[in-house]
C-alpha positions as CSV (number, residue, x, y, z in Angstrom):
1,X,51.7,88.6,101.2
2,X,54.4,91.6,99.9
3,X,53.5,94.4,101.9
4,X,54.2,96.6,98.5
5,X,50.7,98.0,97.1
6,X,52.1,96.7,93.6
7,X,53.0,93.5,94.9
8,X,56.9,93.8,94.5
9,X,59.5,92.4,97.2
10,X,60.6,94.4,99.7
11,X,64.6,93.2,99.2
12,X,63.7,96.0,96.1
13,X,64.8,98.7,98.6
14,X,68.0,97.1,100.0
15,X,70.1,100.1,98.4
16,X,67.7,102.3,100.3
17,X,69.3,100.8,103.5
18,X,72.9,100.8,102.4
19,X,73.1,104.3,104.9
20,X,74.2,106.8,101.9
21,X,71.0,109.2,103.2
22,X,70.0,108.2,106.6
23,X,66.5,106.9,107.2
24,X,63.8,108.6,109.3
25,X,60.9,107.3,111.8
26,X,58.2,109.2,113.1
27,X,55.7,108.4,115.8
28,X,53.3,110.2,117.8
29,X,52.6,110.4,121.6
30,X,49.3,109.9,123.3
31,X,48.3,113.3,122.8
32,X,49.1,113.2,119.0
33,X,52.4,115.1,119.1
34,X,54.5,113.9,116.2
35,X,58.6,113.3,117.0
36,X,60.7,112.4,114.2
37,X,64.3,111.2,114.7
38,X,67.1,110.4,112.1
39,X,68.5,107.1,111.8
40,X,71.7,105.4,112.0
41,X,71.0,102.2,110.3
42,X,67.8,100.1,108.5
43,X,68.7,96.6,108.1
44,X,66.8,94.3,105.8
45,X,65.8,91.3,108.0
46,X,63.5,89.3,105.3
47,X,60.9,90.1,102.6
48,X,58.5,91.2,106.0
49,X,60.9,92.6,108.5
50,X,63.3,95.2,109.0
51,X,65.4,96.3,112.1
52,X,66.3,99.7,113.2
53,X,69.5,100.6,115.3
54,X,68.2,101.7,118.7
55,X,70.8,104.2,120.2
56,X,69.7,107.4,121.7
57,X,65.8,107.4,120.6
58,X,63.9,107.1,124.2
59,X,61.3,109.3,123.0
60,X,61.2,107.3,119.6
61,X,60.5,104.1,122.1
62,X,58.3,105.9,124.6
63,X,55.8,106.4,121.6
64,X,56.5,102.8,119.7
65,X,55.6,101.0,122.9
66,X,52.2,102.4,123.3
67,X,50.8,103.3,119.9
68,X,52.6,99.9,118.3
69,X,53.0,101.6,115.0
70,X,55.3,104.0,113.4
71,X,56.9,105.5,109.8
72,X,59.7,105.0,108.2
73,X,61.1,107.1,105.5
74,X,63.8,105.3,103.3
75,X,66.1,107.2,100.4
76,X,67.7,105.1,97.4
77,X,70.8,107.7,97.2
78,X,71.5,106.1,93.5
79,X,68.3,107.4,92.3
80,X,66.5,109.6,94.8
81,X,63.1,107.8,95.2
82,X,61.6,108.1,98.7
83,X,59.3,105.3,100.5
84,X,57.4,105.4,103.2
85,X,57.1,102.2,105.4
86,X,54.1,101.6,107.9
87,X,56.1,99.6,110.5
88,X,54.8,97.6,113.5
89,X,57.2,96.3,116.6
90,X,57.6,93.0,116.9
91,X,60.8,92.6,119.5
92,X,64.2,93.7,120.9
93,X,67.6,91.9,120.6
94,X,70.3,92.2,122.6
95,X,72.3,89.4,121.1
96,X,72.7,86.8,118.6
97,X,73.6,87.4,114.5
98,X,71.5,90.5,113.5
99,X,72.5,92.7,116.6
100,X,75.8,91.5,116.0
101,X,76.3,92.2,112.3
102,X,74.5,95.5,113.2
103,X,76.9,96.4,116.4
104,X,79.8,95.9,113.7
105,X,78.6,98.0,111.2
106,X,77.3,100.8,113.3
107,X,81.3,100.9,114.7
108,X,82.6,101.3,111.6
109,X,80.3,104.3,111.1
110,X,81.5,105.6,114.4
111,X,85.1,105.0,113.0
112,X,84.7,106.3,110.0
113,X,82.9,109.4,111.4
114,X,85.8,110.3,113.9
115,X,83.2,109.3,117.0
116,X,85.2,106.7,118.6
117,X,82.7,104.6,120.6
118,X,80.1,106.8,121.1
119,X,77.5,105.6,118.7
120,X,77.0,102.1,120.9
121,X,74.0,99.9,119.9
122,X,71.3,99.4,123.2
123,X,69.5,96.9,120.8
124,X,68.5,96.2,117.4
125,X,65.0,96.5,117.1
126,X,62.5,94.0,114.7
127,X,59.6,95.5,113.1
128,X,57.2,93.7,110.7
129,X,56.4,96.0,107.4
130,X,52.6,96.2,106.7
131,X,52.8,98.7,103.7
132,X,55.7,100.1,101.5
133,X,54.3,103.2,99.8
134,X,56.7,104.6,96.6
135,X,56.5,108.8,97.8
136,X,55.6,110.6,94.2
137,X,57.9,112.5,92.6
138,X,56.8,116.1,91.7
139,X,58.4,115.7,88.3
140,X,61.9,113.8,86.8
141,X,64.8,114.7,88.1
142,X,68.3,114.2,86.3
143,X,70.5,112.2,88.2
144,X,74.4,112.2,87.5
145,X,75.4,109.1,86.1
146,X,76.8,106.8,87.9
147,X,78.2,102.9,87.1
148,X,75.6,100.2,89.2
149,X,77.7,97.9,90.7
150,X,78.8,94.9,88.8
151,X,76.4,91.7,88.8
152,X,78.1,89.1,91.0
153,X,78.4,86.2,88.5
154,X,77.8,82.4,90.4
155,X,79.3,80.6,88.1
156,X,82.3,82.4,87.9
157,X,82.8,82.3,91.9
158,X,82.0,78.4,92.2
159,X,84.5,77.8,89.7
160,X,87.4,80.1,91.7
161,X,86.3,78.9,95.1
162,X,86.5,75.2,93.5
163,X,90.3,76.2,92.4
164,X,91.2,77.8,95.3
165,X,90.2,74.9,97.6
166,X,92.2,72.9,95.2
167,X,95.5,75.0,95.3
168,X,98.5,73.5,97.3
169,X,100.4,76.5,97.1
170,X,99.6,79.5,100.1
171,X,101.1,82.2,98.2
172,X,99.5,81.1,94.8
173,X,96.0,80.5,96.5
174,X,96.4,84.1,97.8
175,X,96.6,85.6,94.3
176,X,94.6,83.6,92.8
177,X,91.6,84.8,95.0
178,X,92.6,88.3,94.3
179,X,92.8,88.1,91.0
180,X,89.8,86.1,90.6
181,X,87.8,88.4,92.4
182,X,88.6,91.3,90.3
183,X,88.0,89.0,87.5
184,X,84.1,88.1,88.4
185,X,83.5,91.3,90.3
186,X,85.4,94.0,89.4
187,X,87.3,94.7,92.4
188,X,90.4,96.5,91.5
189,X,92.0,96.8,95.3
190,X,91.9,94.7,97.5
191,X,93.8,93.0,100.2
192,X,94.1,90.0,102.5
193,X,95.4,90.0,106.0
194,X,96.1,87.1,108.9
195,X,96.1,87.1,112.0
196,X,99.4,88.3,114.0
197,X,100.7,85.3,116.7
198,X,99.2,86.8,119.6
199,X,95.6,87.7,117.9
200,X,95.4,91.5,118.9
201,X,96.4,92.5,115.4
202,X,96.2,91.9,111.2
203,X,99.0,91.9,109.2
204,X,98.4,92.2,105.1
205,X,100.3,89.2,103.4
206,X,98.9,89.7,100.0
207,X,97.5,93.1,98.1
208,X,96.6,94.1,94.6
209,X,95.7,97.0,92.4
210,X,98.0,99.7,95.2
211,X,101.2,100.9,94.1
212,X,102.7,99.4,97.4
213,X,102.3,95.7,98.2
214,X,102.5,96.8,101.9
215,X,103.3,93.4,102.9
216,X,103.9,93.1,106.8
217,X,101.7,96.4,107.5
218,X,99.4,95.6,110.5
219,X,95.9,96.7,111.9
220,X,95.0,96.7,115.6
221,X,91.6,94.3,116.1
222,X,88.5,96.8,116.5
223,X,90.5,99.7,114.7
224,X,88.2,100.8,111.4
225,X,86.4,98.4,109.2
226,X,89.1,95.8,108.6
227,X,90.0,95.2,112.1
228,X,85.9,95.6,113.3
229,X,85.4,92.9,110.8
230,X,88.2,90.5,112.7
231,X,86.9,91.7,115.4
232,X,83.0,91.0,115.2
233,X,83.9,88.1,112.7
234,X,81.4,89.0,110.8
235,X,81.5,91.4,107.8
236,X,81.0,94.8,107.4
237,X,80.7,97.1,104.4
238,X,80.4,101.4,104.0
239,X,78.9,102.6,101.4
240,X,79.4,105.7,101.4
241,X,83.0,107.1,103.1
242,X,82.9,111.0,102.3
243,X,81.0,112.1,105.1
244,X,84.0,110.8,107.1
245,X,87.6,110.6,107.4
246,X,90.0,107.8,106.6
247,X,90.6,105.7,109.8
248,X,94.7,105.2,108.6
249,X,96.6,108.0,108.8
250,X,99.3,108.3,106.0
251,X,103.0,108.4,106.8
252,X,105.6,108.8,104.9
253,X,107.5,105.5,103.8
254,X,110.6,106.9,106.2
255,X,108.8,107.5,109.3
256,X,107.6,103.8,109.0
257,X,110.8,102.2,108.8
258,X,112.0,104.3,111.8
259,X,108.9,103.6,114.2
260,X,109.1,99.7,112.7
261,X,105.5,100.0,110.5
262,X,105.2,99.5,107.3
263,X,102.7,101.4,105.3
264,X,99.1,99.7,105.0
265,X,98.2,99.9,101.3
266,X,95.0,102.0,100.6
267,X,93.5,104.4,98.6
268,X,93.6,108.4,99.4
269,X,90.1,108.7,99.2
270,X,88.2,105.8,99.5
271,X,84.8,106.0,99.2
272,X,83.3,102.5,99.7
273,X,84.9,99.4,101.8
274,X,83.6,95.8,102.4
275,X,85.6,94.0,105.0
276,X,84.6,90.0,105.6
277,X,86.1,87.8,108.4
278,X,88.1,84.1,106.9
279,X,86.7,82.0,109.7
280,X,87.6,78.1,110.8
281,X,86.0,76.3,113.0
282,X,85.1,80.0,115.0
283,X,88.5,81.0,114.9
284,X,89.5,84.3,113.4
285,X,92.1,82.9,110.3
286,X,92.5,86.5,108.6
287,X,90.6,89.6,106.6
288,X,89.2,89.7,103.4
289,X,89.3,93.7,102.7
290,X,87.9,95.6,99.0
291,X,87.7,98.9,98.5
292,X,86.8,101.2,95.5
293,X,86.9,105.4,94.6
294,X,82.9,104.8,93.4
295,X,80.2,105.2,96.2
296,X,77.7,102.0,96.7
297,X,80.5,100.1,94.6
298,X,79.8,96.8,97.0
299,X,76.1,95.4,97.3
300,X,75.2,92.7,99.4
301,X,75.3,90.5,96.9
302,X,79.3,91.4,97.1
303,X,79.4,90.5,100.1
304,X,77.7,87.6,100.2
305,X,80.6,86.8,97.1
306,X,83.1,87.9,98.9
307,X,82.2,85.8,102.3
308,X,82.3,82.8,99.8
309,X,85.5,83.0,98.7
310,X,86.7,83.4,102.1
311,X,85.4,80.1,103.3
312,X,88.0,77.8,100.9
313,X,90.9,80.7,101.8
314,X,90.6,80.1,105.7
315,X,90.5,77.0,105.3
316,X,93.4,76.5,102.8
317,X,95.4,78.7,105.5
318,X,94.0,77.0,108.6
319,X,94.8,73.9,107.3
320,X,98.5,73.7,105.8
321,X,101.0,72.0,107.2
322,X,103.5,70.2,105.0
323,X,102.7,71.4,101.7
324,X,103.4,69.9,98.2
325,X,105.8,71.7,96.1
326,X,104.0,74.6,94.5
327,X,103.1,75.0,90.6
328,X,105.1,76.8,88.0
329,X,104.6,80.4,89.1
330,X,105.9,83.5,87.8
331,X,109.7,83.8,88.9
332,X,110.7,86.7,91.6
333,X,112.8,89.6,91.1
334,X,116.7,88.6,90.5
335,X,118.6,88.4,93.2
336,X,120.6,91.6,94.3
337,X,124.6,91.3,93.2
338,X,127.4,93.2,94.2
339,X,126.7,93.2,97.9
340,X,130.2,92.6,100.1
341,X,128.7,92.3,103.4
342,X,124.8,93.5,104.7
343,X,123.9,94.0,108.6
344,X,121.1,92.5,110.0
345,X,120.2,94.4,113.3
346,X,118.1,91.8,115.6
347,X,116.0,93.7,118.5
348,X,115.1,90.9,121.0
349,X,112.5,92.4,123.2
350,X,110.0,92.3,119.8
351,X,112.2,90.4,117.5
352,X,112.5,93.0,114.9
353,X,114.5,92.7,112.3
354,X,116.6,95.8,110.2
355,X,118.2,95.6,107.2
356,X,121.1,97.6,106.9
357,X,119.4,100.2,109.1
358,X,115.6,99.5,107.2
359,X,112.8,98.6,109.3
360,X,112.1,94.6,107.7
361,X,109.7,92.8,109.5
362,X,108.7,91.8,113.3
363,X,107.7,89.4,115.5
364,X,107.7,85.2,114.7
365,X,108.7,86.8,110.9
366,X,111.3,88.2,112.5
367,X,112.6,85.3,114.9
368,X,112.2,82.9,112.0
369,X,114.6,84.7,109.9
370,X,117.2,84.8,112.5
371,X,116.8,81.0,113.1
372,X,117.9,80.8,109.2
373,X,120.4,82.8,108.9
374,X,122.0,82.0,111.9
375,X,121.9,78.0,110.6
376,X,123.1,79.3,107.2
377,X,126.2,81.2,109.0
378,X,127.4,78.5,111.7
379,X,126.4,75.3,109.2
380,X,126.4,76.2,106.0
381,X,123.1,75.0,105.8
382,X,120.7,76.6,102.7
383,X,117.5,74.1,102.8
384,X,115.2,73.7,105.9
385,X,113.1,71.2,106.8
386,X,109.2,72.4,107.9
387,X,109.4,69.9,110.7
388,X,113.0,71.0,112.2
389,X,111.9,74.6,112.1
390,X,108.6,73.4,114.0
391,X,110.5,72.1,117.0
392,X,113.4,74.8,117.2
393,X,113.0,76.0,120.5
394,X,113.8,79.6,119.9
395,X,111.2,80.1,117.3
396,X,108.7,79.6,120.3
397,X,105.6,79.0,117.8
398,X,102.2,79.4,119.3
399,X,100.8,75.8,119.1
400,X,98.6,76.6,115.6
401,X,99.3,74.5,112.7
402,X,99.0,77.5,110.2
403,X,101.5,79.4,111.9
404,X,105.0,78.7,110.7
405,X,103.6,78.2,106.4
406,X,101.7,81.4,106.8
407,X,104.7,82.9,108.9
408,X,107.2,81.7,106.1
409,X,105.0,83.2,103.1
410,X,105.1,86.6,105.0
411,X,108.6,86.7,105.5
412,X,109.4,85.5,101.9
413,X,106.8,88.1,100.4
414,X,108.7,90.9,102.3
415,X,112.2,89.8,101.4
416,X,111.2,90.1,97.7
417,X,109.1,93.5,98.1
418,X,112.2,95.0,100.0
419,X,114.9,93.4,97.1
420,X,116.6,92.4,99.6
421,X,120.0,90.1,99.5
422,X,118.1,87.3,100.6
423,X,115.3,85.1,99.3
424,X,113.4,82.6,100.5
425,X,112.5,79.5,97.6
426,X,109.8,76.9,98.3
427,X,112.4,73.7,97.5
428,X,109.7,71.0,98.0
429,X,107.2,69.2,99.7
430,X,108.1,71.1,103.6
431,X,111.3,72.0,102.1
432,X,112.1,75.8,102.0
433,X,116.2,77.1,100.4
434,X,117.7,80.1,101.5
435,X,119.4,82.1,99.0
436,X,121.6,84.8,100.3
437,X,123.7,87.5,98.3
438,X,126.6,88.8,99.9
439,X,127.4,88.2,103.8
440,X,125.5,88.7,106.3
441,X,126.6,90.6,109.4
442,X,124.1,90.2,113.0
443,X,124.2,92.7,115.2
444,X,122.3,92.2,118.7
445,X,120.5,95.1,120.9
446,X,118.0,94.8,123.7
């Protein structure tokens, strides 16, 4: 039975829970005193249960655990109607999906609100919903207007999941999904990260809709809502970001290329994000990030769209090895001319690379493109074999499949955002060409 007098569902409130306007419960002691505390987070459990974040509320639990009832007050910020719940506790957890998903999302408030880690959840805590009561309004207010967020379209997200899983190219597959998700949702910007070699960080292979691709920019694991979502593989969405500050801090282009960090792409003022994991087989493949200037722009019925778009994208990463040629695709920016000579500056102690005194790129990116264009200098050579990069010894790949395609895509996207005099071309099924403008010079330091 609905616990709603007028028989409607109680996944009718889910914006109410979205955080906007927190949530309040009130209970009373034994002797009747009333205590009312603010909440974190609601969390929509099914169409009878909800569960509330339990943080610092002892008094809150002193009085739920002997009068076995208490009241919840819910906002919808969109609109401003008010309900009241008449909640019942039915258990604690500690573990397992919902305190998980609700651990996640509580850190990126944290984040978001400058507290660090200070708003930790003890448990999330599972109350059944006996009555939802709609709270009268004392007459009609005008709301600003303000755009609902787009209907997520099935059909339209079958078909680009079906395509994407179908895609032999990495770097077409990538845009693909970003296009296609603006496309059938209306996400403007949006991102995809992977996975660095050593799994403490995310590096962006693949943007749209910012003025900087941002290719090669990284986020630590457990830093803001794209790394809490690889963190806590599971996703996590913010609807509402102006009562916080922006967890990246903007540098200038220059001071990037000094302190070897490339600018993450974003927007100034961000006011909702929705961060979901790619996972295969349990392992963390890469991020999934949207974002948008509009508060409550992501429901969750986004993110339940976007988490399905992920699935064929993890896998299509997890799973490459020796790809097919790629489809006609659009062709990349003409080579630079005119160059004489270009230095390339190798730093072995984290194999970064600078181009003529520009920070490039880092780490197995960086170690790959030595290992080319040393074999292009000594041999002549221009085309590469997948395999024969796979067992060169000084590439020392971590033993993951996915590594050296998804490692070659990076360092190919970054040579074309940077124009630089050299270009990486897919020449085949695990054939890759090296096209190089002018002569390269290495320089080694420590």
């Amino acid at each position: 039975m609905s616990p709603w007098l007028d028989g409607r569902n109680l996944s009718d409130l889910r914006a109410c829970f979205d955080g906007v306007i927190p949530s309040i419960v009130a209970t009373v002691d034994e002797a009747g005193v009333p205590n009312v505390s603010y909440l974190s987070q609601v969390y929509y459990v099914d169409e009878a249960h909800v569960a509330l974040s339990n943080q610092f509320f002892s008094k809150t639990a002193h009085n739920v655990a002997r009068r076995r009832r208490a009241t919840l007050m819910v906002v919808d910020a969109a609109s401003g109607d008010q309900y009241v719940l008449d909640i019942e506790p039915v258990r604690q957890e500690n573990d397992g999906e919902l305190f998980a998903r609700m651990s996640a999302h509580l850190d990126a408030l944290s984040s978001r609100d400058g507290l660090g880690g200070v708003m930790k959840l003890r448990s999330a805590d599972v109350y059944r919903v006996h009555a939802v009561t709609a709270v009268p309004s004392p007459g009609a207010i005008e709301m600003p207007p303000s755009a609902p967020p787009r209907a997520v379209a099935l059909e339209l997200l079958a078909a680009l999941a079906a395509e994407l899983a179908a895609e032999p190219d990495a770097g077409a597959m990538l845009d693909r999904a970003l296009e296609g998700i603006e496309q059938a949702l209306g996400v403007a910007h949006a991102m995809l990260l992977v996975s660095d070699e050593a799994g403490e960080r995310l590096v962006t292979l693949a943007s749209r809709g910012y003025p900087q691709g941002g290719v090669g920019s990284e986020v630590v694991l457990g830093e803001g809502v794209i790394g809490l979502a690889g963190a806590s593989r599971r996703p996590v969405r913010i609807a509402d970001m102006s009562r916080g500050r922006r967890y990246v801090a903007a540098v200038s282009a220059g001071q990037a290329e000094v302190e070897r960090h490339i600018v993450l792409p974003g927007l100034p003022m961000p006011q909702s994000q929705l961060a979901v994991p790619l996972l295969r087989q349990g392992r963390l493949i890469g991020v999934l990030f949207a974002e948008s200037t509009e508060r409550s722009a992501f429901s969750h019925e986004h993110e339940a769209a976007l988490s399905l778009i992920a699935l064929p994208l993890a896998a299509g990463l997890g799973l490459r090895d020796e790809p097919e040629a790629p489809k006609a695709v659009a062709a990349p920016a003409p080579m630079p001319v005119g160059h004489g000579s270009f230095r390339l500056r190798h730093h072995r102690f984290d194999d970064a690379v600078f181009l003529d005194d520009a920070y490039l790129i880092k780490g197995v990116a960086g170690r790959l493109l030595m290992l080319l264009v040393e074999g292009y200098r000594r041999d002549g050579r221009t085309e590469f074999a997948n395999r024969d990069i796979r067992r060169a010894p000084e590439l020392k790949l971590p033993d993951l499949k996915d590594n050296l395609e998804t490692r070659l895509l990076l360092l190919r996207r970054r040579l074309e955002e940077k124009q630089a005099p050299l270009r990486l071309v897919p020449a085949g099924r695990g054939l890759v060409r090296l096209e190089v403008a002018g002569t390269p010079v290495i320089e080694r330091a420590g």
